[in-house]
C-alpha positions as a printed Julia matrix, in Angstrom:
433×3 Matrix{Float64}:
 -26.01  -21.17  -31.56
 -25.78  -21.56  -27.9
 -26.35  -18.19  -26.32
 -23.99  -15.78  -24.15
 -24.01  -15.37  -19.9
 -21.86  -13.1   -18.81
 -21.03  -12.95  -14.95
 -18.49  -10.76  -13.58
 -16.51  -11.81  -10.68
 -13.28  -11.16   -8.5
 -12.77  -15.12   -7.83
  -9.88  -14.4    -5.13
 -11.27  -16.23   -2.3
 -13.92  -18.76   -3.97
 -16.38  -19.98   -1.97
 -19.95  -22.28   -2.35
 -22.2   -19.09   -3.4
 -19.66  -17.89   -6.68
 -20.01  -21.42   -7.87
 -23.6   -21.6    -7.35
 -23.58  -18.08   -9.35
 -21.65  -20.24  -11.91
 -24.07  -23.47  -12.05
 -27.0   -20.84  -12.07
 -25.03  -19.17  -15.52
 -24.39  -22.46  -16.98
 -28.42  -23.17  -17.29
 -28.49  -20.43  -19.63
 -25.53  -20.83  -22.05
 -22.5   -20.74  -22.37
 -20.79  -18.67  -19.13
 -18.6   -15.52  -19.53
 -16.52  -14.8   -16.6
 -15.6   -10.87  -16.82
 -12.57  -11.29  -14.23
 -11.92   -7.5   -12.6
  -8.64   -6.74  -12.73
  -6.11   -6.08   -9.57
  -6.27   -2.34  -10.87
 -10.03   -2.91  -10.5
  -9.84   -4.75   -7.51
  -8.2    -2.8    -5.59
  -9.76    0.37   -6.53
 -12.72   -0.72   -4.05
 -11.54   -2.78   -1.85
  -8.03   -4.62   -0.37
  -5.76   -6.25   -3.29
  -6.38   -9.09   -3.68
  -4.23  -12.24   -2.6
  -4.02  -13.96   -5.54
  -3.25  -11.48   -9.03
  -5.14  -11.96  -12.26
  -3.27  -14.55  -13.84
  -3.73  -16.92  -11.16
  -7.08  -15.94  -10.53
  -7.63  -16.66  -14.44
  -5.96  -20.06  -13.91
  -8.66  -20.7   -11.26
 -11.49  -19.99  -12.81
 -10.76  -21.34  -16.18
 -11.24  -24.81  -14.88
 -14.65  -24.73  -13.38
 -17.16  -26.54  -14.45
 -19.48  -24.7   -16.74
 -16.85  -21.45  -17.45
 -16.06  -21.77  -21.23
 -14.77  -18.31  -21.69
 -12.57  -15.91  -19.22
 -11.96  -12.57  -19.95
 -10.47   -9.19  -18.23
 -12.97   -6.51  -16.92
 -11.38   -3.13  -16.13
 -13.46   -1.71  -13.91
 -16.61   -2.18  -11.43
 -19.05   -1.05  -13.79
 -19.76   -4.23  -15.97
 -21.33   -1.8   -18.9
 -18.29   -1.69  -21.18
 -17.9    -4.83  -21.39
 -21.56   -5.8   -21.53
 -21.69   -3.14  -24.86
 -18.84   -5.21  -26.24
 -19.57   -9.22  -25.75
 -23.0    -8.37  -26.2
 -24.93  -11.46  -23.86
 -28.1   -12.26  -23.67
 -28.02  -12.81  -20.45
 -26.12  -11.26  -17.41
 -26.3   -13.15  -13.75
 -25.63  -11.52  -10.81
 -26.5   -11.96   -6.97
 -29.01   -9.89   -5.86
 -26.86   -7.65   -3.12
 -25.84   -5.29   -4.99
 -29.5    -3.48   -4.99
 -28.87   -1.73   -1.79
 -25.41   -1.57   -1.51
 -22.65    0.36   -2.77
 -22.8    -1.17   -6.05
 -26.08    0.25   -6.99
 -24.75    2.79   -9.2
 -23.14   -0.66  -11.07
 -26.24   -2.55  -11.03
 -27.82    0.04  -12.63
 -26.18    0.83  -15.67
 -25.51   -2.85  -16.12
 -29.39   -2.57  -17.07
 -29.11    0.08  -19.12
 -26.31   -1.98  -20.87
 -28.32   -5.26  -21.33
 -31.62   -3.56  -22.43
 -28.98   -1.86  -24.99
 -27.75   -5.02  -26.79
 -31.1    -6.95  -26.2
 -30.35   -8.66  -23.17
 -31.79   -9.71  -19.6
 -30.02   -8.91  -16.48
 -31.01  -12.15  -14.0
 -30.33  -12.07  -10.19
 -29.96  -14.8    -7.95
 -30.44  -15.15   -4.08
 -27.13  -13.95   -2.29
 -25.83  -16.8    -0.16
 -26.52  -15.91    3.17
 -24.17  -18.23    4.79
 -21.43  -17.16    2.97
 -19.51  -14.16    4.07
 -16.52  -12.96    1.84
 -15.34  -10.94    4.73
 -15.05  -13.9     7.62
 -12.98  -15.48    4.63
 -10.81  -12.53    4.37
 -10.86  -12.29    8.81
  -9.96  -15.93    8.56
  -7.23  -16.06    6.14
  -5.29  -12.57    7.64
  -5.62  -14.44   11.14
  -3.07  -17.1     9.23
  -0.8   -14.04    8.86
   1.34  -14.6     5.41
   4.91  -15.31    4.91
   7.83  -13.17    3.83
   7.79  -14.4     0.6
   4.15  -13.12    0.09
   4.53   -9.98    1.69
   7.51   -8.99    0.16
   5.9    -9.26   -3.36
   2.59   -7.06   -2.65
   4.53   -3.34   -2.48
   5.17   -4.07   -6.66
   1.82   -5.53   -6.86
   0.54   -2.49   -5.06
   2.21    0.33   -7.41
   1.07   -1.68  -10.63
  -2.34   -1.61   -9.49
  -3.19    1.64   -7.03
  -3.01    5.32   -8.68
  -1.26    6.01   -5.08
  -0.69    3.64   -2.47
  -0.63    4.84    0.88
   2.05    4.63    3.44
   1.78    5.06    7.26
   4.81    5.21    9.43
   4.83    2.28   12.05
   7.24    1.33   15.24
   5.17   -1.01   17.19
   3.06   -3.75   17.03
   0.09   -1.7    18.16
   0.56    0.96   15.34
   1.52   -1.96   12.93
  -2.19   -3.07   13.86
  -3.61    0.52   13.24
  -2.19    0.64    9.81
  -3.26   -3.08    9.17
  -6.92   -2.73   10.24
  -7.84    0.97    9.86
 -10.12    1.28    6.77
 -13.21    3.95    6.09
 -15.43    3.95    3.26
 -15.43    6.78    1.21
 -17.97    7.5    -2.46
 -18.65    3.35   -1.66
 -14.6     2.78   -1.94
 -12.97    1.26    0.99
  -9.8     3.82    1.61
  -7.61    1.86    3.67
  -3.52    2.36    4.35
  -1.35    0.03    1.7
   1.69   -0.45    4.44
   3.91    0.56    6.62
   6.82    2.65    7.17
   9.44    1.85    9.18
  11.33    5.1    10.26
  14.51    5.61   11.73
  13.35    9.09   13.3
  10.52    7.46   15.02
  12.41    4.17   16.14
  15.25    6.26   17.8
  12.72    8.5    19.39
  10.59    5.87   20.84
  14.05    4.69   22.08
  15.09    8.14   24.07
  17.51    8.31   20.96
  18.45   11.18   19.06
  18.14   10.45   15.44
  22.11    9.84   14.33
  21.97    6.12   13.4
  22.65    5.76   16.89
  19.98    2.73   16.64
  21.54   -0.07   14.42
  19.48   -2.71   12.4
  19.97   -5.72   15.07
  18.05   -3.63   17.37
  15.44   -1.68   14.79
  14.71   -5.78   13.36
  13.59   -6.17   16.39
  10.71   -4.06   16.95
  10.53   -4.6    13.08
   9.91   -8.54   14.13
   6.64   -7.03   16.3
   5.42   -5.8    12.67
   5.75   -8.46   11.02
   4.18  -10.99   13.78
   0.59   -9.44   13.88
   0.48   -8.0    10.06
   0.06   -8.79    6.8
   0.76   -5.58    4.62
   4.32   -4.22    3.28
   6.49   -2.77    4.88
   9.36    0.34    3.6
  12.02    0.5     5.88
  14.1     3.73    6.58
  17.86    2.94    5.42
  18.75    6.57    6.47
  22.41    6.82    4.6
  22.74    2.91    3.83
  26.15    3.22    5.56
  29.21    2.19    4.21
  28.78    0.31    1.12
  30.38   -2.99    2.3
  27.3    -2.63    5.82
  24.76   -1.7     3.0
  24.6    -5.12    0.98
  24.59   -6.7     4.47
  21.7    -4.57    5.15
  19.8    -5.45    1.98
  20.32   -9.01    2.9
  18.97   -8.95    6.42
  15.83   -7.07    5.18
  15.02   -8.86    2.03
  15.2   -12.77    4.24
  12.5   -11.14    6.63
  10.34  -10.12    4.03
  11.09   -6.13    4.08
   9.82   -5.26    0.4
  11.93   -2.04    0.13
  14.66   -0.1     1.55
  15.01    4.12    1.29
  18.4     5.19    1.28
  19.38    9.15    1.41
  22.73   10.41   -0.76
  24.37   12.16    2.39
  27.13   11.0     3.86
  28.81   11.93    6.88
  26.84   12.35   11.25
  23.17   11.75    9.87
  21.07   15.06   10.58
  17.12   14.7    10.02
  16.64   15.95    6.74
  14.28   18.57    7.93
  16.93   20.56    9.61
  17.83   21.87    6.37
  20.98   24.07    5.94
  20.0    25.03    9.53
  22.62   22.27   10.75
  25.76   20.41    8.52
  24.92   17.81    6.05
  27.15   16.7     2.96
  25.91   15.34   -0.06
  27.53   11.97   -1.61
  28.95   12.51   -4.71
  26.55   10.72   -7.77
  29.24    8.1    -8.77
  29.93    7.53   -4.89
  25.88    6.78   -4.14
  25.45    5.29   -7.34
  27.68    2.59   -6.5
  26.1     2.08   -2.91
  22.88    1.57   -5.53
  24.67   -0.77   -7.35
  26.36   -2.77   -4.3
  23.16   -3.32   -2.86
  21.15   -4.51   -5.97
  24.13   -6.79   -6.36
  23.04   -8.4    -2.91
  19.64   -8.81   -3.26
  18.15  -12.54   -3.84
  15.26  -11.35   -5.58
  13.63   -9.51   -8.14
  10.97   -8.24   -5.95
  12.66   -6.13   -3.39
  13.19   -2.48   -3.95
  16.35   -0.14   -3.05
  14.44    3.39   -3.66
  17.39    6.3    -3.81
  16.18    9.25   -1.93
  17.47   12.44   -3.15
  18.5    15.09   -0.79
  19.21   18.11   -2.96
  15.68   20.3    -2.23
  16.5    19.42    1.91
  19.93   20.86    0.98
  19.26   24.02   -0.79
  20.4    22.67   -4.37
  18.01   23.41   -7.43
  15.76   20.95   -9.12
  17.78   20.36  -12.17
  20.18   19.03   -9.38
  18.14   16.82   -7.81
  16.85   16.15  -11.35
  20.26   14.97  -12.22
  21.08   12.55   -9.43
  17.69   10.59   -9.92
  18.07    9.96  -13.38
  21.7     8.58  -12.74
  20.83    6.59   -9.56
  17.85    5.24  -12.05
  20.47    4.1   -14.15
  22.58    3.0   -11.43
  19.69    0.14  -10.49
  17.19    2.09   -7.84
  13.94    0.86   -8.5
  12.52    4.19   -7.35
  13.27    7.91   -6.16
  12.25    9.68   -3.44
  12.12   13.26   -3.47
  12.18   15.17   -0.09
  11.64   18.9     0.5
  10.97   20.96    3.81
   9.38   24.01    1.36
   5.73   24.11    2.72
   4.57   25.17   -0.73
   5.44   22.15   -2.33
   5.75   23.85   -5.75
   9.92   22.41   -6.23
   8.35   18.57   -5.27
   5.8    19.65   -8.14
   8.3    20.6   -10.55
  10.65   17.77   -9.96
   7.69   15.19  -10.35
   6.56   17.35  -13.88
   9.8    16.91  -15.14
  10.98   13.88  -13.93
   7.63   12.16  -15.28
   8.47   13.99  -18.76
  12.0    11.6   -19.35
  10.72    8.59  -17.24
   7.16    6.98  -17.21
   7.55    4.43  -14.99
   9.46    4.53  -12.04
   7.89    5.29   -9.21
   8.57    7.99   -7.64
   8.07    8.57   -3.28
   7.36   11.51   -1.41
   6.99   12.52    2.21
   4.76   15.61    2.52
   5.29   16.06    6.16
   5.68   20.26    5.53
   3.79   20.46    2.43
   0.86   18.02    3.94
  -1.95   20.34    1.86
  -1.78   18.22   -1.3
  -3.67   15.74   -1.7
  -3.36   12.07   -2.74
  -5.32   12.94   -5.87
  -2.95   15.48   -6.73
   0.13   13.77   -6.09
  -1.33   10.84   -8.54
  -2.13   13.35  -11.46
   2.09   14.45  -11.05
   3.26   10.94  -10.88
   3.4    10.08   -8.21
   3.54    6.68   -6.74
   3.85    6.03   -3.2
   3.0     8.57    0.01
   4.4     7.99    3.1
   2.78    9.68    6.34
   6.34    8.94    8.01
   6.08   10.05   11.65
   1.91   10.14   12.58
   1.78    7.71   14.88
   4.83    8.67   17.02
   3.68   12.45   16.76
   0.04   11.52   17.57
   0.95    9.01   21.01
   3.38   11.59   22.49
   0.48   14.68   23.28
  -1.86   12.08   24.51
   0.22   10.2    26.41
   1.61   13.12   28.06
  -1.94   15.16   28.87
  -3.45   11.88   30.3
   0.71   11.64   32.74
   0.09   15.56   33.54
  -3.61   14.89   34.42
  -2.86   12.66   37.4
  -0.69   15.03   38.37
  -3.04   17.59   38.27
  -5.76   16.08   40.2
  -4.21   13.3    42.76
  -5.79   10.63   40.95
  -6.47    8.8    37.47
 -10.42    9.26   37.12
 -10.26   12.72   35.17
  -7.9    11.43   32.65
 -10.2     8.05   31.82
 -11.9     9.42   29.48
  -8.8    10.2    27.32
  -8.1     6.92   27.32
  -9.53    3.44   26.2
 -11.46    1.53   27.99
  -9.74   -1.81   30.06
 -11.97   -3.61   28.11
 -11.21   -2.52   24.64
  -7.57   -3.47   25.57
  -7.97   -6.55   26.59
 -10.19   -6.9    23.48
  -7.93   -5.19   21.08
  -5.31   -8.11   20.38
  -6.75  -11.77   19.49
  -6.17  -14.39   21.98
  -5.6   -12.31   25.14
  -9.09  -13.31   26.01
C-alpha cells in the first residue's frame, strides 16, 4: 500500500518553490494537498484572489497531487489526527516565524499517528509577497472587485470598513496593514460617504453633491485600488433616480449601495430629533428596495437598507420591524444606526434580529458608540463595520495646525515636522519617480 504525504497549502498565487514542495511529496507517496480554506485564508492574511473551488481546480491537476482536500484552519493538527500520514512536508520557514505555534503541534500530531514531519529548504528566490506587489500593481477590474465584498462576509467574522474620498485615503485603506498575535489586521474596503464627499467639497451634507460628480472622485478610488468599495446612497432618491443609481454603480464595479428610509431635505443622521427628519413609510422604502434590485445586472451587488428608527427616537421593535420587511423586500443586508453612546439598543437589535435571521448581514457605524470592539460586534452578528468619516476627521486638525503654524511664526520651518517629508511624497505614489 503506497503510503500517505500530506502537505498543506494556500495555492493562490503558485509559484516554482510550492511545486518543488509538491515533487519533494511525491518521492514519498502518494501527496495530500490540505487546501486552507478562504475562511482560513483570510484569517491571517489578505483573501485570497482566487476562492477554494478554483484553487481546488488548480491544484488537482498537478503532477504528483492524487488527493485534494479542505483544511479549516492554520493549524494542520486536525487534519493530520484524521488522514493519519506518514509523512507531512513542509518548508522549513515556518521555524521562526509566525507559524511556529503551527509547526509545532503539527509534530505533536505526526508523532501521534506514527508519522514524520519532513522540511524542505524554503526557496529563497521566491517571494509570495513581490507576487502579491506585482499582481495589485495590475490593479483588477470591476468585475473582480465587485465580487470580493460577498466573498469577504462569507469568509471574515467582521470585515472592516474605512471611509475613503480620495485617492490618497483610497491608498491608506488599500495598503495599511499591522500584524497583530502573528495575524495580519488589515482594512477589507472602503466607504464612500456622502458626509465626507460634500465636506471635502465646502458642501453641507443635503445631497447637494449628485452621483456625476461623487463618481468622480469615486473614479480616483478605483484607479489606484484594488479592495471594495460601499458607497453612501443617503435616501436613494426618488425611486425612478434610484435604479439609475444602482446601474451607474454596479457598471463601475461599486459592490454595494446603503440606502436610509427617510425621505424628505436629507439631515445627517446624527442630528437626531435635534433637527426634522421623516421616516418613509415600510411599503414606500420597500418598494425603492425592490426597484433597485429590479435594476441590478448581477447577483453580486448589494442594496443594504439602512434603518433609521434608533437615529429617530423610535423603539427597537420598530426598527426591528422595518428590517425584517425590507429583508423580504430584496435588501441583501441592514444597517442599523444609533447616536446612543452606550450602544446597548444596536446590541439589542443585533440579539434579536440574529434570533429570526442567521444570515444576513447586518452593518453598523459605531461612530458614538466607538468603545465596542470588532470582537464584540462579531459575537452579536455582526457583519460589516464601517469607520465612516476617519480620514476626513483626521486631515482637517492637521491640516489646519500645520496653515495656523505659518501664521504663527512668518515661515514654514516649525510646522515641517508635522508634515511628511518631500521625499516620502514624491515616493508615496508609483511612477512619479
Amino acid at each position: 500500500m503506497e503510503k500517505k504525504v500530506y502537505i498543506g497549502m494556500t495555492a493562490d498565487v503558485m509559484h516554482p518553490g510550492l511545486i518543488n514542495v509538491i515533487t519533494e511529496g511525491a518521492k514519498y507517496g502518494d501527496v495530500v494537498i490540505g487546501l486552507l480554506t478562504d475562511k482560513a485564508i483570510a484569517e491571517y492574511k489578505r483573501l485570497p484572489y482566487l476562492n477554494y473551488e478554483q484553487r481546488k481546480a488548480v491544484v488537482e491537476n498537478i503532477k504528483g497531487v492524487v488527493e485534494v482536500v479542505s483544511q479549516e484552519d492554520w493549524n494542520y493538527a486536525p487534519n493530520l489526527l484524521k488522514y493519519k500520514p506518514n509523512f507531512m512536508i513542509h518548508g522549513d520557514d515556518w521555524n521562526s516565524s509566525s507559524q511556529k505555534q503551527f509547526r509545532d503541534l503539527a509534530f505533536e500530531a505526526m508523532a501521534t499517528v506514527g508519522g514524520v514531519v519532513i522540511e524542505i529548504p524554503y526557496t529563497k528566490e521566491i517571494n509570495s509577497s513581490e507576487f502579491v506587489e506585482s499582481i495589485n500593481s495590475i490593479g483588477t477590474t470591476p468585475q473582480v472587485r465587485l465580487k470580493t465584498l460577498r466573498r469577504l462576509i462569507d469568509s471574515k467574522p467582521i470585515v472592516r470598513i474605512l471611509e475613503s474620498h480620495s485617492g490618497l485615503t483610497g491608498l491608506i485603506a488599500e495598503k495599511t496593514n499591522v500584524e497583530v498575535d502573528g495575524k495580519r489586521v488589515e482594512f477589507d474596503g472602503m466607504w464612500s460617504s456622502s458626509l465626507t464627499d460634500s465636506t471635502s467639497k465646502g458642501k453641507p451634507d443635503i445631497e447637494a453633491v449628485d452621483i456625476t460628480t461623487r463618481m468622480h472622485g469615486l473614479t480616483d478610488m478605483l484607479e489606484c485600488t484594488t479592495k471594495p468599495i460601499i458607497y453612501d446612497g443617503d435616501t436613494g432618491g426618488k425611486p425612478e433616480h434610484f435604479e439609475f443609481t444602482v446601474r451607474t454603480l454596479e457598471r463601475n464595479g461599486i459592490s454595494a449601495v446603503i440606502v436610509e428610509d427617510k425621505i424628505g431635505l436629507k439631515k445627517n443622521s446624527l442630528f437626531g430629533t435635534a433637527v426634522p427628519q421623516t421616516q418613509d413609510s415600510i411599503e414606500n422604502f420597500s418598494n425603492k428596495i425592490k426597484t433597485g434590485k429590479r435594476a441590478q445586472v448581477t447577483e453580486e451587488f448589494m442594496i443594504i437598507a439602512r434603518v433609521e428608527s434608533l437615529i429617530l427616537g423610535k423603539s427597537v421593535d420598530d426598527a426591528l420591524e422595518r428590517a425584517f420587511a425590507y429583508v423580504k423586500a430584496g435588501a441583501d443586508g441592514v444597517m442599523i444606526h444609533s447616536k446612543e453612546s452606550t450602544g446597548e439598543d444596536i446590541i439589542e437589535f443585533c440579539e434579536r434580529f440574529r434570533k429570526e435571521d442567521k444570515v444576513t448581514p447586518i452593518v453598523v457605524v459605531p461612530s458614538t458608540f466607538n468603545h465596542i470592539t470588532e470582537e464584540e460586534f462579531a459575537n452579536i452578528g455582526v457583519n460589516i463595520v464601517i469607520y465612516a468619516n476617519h480620514m476626513l476627521r483626521a486631515s482637517y486638525p492637521a491640516m489646519y495646525n500645520v496653515a495656523k503654524q505659518i501664521l504663527i511664526d512668518g515661515r514654514s520651518l516649525e510646522a515641517s515636522e508635522d508634515c511628511m517629508s518631500i521625499k516620502s511624497i514624491l515616493e508615496l505614489i508609483p511612477g512619479t519617480k
